[in-house]
C-alpha positions in Angstrom: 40.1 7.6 60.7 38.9 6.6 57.1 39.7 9.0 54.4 37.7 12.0 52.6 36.2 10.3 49.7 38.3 12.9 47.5 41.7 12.6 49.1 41.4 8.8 48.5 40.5 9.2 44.7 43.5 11.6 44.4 45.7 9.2 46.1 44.3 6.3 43.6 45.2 8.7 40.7 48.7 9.4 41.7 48.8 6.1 42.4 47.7 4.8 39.3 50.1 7.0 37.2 53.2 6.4 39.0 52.7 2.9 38.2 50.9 2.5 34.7 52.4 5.8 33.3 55.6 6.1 34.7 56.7 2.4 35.2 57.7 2.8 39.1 58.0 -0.8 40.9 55.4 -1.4 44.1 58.0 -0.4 46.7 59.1 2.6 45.0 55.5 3.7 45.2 55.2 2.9 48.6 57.8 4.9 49.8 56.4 7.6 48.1 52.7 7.7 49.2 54.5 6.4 52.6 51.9 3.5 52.5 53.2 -0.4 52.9 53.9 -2.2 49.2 51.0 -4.6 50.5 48.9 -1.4 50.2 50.2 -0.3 47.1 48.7 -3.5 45.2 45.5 -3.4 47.2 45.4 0.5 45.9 46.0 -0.7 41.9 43.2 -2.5 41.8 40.9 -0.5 43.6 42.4 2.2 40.5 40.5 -0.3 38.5 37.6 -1.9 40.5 36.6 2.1 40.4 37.1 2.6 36.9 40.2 4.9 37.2 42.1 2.6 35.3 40.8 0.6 32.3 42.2 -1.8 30.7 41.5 -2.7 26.7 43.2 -5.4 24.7 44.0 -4.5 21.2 42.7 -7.9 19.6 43.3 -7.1 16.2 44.8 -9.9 14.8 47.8 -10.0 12.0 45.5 -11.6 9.5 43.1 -8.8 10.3 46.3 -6.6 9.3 46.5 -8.3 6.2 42.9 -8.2 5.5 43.1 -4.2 6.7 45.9 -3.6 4.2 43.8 -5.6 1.0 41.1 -3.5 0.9 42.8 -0.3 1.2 44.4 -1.5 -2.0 41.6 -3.0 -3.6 39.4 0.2 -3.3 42.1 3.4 -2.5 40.7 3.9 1.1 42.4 5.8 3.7 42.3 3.4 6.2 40.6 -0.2 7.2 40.3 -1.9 10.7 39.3 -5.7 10.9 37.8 -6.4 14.0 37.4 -10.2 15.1 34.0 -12.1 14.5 32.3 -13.6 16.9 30.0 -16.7 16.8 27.0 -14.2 16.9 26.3 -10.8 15.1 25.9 -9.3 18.5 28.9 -9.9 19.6 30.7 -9.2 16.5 29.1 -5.7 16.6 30.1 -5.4 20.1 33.7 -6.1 19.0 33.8 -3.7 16.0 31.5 -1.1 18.4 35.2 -1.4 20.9 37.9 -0.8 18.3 35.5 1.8 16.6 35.6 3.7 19.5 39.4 3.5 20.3 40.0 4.9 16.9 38.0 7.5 17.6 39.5 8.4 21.1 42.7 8.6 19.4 41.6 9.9 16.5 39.2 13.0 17.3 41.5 16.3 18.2 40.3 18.7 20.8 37.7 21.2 19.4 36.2 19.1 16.3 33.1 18.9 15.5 31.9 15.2 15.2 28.4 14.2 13.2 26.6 10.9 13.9 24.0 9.1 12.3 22.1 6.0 14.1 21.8 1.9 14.1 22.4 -0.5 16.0 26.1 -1.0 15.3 27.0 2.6 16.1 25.0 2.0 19.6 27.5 -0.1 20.4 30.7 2.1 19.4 28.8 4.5 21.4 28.9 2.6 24.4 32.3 1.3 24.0 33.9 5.0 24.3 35.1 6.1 27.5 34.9 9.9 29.0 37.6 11.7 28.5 38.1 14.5 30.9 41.1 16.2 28.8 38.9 16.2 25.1 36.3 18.6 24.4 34.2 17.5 21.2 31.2 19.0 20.1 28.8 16.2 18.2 26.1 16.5 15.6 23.0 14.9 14.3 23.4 13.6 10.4 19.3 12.7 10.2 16.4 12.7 12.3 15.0 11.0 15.1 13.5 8.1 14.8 11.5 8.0 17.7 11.0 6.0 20.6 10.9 2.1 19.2 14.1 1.8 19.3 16.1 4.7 21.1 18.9 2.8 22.3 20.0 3.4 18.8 18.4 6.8 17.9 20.3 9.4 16.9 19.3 11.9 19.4 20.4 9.4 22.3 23.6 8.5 20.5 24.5 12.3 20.2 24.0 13.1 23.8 25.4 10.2 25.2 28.6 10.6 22.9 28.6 14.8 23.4 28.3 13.6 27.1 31.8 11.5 27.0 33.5 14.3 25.0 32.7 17.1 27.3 31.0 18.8 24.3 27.9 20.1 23.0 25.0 18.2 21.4 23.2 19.8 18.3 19.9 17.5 17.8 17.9 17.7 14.7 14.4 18.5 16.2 12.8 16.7 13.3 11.6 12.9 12.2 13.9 10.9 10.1 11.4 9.7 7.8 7.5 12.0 7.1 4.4 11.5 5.1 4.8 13.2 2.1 7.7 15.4 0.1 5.1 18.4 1.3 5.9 18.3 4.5 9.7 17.5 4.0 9.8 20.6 2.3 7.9 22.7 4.5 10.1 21.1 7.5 12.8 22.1 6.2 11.7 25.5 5.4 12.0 25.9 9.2 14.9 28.2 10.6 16.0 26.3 12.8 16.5 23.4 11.1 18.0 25.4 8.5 20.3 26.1 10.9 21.1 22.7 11.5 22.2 21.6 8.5 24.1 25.3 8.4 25.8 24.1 11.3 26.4 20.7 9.8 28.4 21.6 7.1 31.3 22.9 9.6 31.6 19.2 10.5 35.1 17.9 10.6 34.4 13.8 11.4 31.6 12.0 10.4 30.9 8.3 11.4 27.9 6.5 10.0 26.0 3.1 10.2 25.7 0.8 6.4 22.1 0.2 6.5 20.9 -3.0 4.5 17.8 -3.4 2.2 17.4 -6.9 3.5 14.5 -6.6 6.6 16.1 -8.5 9.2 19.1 -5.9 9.2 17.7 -3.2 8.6 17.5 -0.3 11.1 14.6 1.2 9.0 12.6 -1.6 8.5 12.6 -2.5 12.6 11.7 1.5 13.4 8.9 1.3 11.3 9.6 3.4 8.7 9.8 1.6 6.0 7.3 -1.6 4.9 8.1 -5.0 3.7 7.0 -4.4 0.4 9.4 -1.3 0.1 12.8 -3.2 1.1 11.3 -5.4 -1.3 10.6 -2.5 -4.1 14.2 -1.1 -3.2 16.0 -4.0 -3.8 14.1 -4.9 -7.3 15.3 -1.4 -8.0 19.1 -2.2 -6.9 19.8 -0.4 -3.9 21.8 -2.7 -1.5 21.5 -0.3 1.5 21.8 3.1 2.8 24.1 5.8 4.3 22.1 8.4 6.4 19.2 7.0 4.6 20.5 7.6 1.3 20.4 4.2 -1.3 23.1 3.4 -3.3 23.7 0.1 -5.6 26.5 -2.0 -5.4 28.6 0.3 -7.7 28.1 3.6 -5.2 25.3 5.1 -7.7 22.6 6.4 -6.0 19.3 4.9 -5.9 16.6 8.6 -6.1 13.3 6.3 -5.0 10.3 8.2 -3.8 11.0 7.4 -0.4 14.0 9.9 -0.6 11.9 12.8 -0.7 10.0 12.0 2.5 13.6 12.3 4.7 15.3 14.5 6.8 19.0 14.1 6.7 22.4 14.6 5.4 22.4 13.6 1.6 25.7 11.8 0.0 27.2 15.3 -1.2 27.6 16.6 2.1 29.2 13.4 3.3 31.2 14.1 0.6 32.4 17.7 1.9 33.1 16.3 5.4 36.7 15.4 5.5 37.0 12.0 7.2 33.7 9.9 7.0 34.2 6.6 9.2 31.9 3.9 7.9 31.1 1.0 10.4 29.6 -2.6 9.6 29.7 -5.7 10.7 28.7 -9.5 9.4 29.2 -11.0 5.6 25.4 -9.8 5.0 26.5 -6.3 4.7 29.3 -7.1 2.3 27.4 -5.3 -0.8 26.2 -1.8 0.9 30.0 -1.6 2.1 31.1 -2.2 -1.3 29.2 0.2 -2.6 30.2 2.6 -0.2 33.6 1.9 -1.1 33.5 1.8 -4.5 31.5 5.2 -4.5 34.2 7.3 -2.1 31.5 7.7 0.6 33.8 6.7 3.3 37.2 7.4 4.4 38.0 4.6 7.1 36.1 1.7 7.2 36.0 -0.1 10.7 34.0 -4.1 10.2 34.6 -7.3 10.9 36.8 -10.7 9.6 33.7 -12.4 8.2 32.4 -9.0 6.0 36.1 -8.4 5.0 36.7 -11.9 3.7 33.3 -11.3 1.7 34.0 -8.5 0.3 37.3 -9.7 -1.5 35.8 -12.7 -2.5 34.1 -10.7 -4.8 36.0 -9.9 -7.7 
């Protein structure tokens, strides 16, 4: 008679920690489930055909140790993580999206608040973190929605799919990212509940944010429609080399105040400031100068990229 779908999932979970967590051989498992040590092994790896038991490799390589440990003392950081680079920017996303998200796993303490922003690089340390039935952590929005061209990397969809894994609650901003005119910023935010948001906001303990880029083929902003051509163009004539929540800076960490500033709904760089660990991710040599600037202007605590950008960046002197 097969077993209750629950009592085998239990038996896979003892299973599982008797042998992963507590070292025990094959036959000393067997003898304690009183199954056959044949059964045992087909059991571990049904632990991780169901997804009871996943396995990561930490592929951080000693030269990305050493490249890690030279921009911490290049620019006072807290804390770098070189991820590998791939042979496309995908991919290299993907592998600073995976040890993004085992940082946070091991970094984020039961009860925080945690505020995201949105891009495509976050979407994929989104997808990398696994739920966690022991963590509860609430998660905020840092800017508004961007609507629905691109909502695999919205901020809205981030924030519930990451409040989801953490057992927590999702705050959304119920507001654009980007509106017509400094009128109806103003007015927007006028609005109690989004005043409320940004109330709430400033309890946040962890932050982690995309680096946009000024340049159009990288930039979130230009592909959601929000901003033209001719502005990435104005922007850069101007000196911004990307943004943080929105926010332009130059390669120094100034800030760049364009007109375009006044039309957006999110976080500005003083509240990033008052959050107490800001995790900046980024991947791909292109991006060198926006994470330059964010390091040179103390916008970020931990910065989590990839071999190619880290080699870029100290190649500048």
């Amino acid at each position: 008679m097969p077993q209750p779908i629950d009592e085998k999932r239990d038996l896979l979970i003892k299973v599982a920690k008797l042998y992963y967590i507590e070292g025990r051989s094959q036959e000393e498992i067997a003898q304690e489930v009183h199954v056959s040590r044949p059964t045992v092994s087909r059991l571990l790896k049904a632990t991780i055909s169901s997804g009871i038991v996943q396995i990561r490799i930490d592929d951080i390589s000693s030269f990305g140790i050493e490249l890690a440990k030279r921009i911490e003392d290049r620019f006072g950081i807290r804390h770098v993580i070189v991820a590998p680079s791939s042979h496309t920017l995908e991919e290299s996303k993907q592998n600073v999206g995976a040890a993004a998200a085992i940082y946070l796993e091991s970094f984020l303490e039961n009860g925080v608040l945690l505020a995201i922003a949105w891009g495509t690089t976050l979407s994929y340390v989104v997808k990398n973190i696994r739920h966690n039935a022991y963590k509860r952590v609430d998660v905020i929005q840092l800017l508004g929605g961007i609507g629905n061209k691109t909502m695999d990397t919205d901020a809205n969809a981030l924030a519930l799919t990451l409040a989801s894994a953490f057992n927590g609650d999702s705050y959304l901003l119920q507001a654009p990212f980007m509106v017509k005119s400094k009128v109806l910023r103003d007015l927007l935010m006028d609005e109690p509940h989004i005043q409320e948001h940004f109330q709430r906001l400033a309890n946040a303990n962890v932050a982690v944010v995309g680096l946009g880029s000024t340049r159009p083929e990288l930039s979130a902003q230009f592909r959601s429609g929000h901003i033209s051509m001719e502005d990435a163009q104005t922007l850069r004539n101007e000196g911004a080399v990307g943004d943080i929540c929105g926010r332009y800076i130059d390669i120094d960490g100034h800030p760049c105040e364009t007109p375009l500033m006044d039309r957006i709904i999110s976080a500005t760089l003083d509240d990033l400031k008052r959050i107490p660990t800001v995790i900046g991710v980024a991947c791909g040599e292109e991006k060198k100068d926006i994470i330059t600037g964010a390091l040179k202007g103390k916008y970020i605590d931990v910065l989590i990229t990839d071999r190619s950008a880290a080699l870029a960046i100290l190649s500048e002197k």
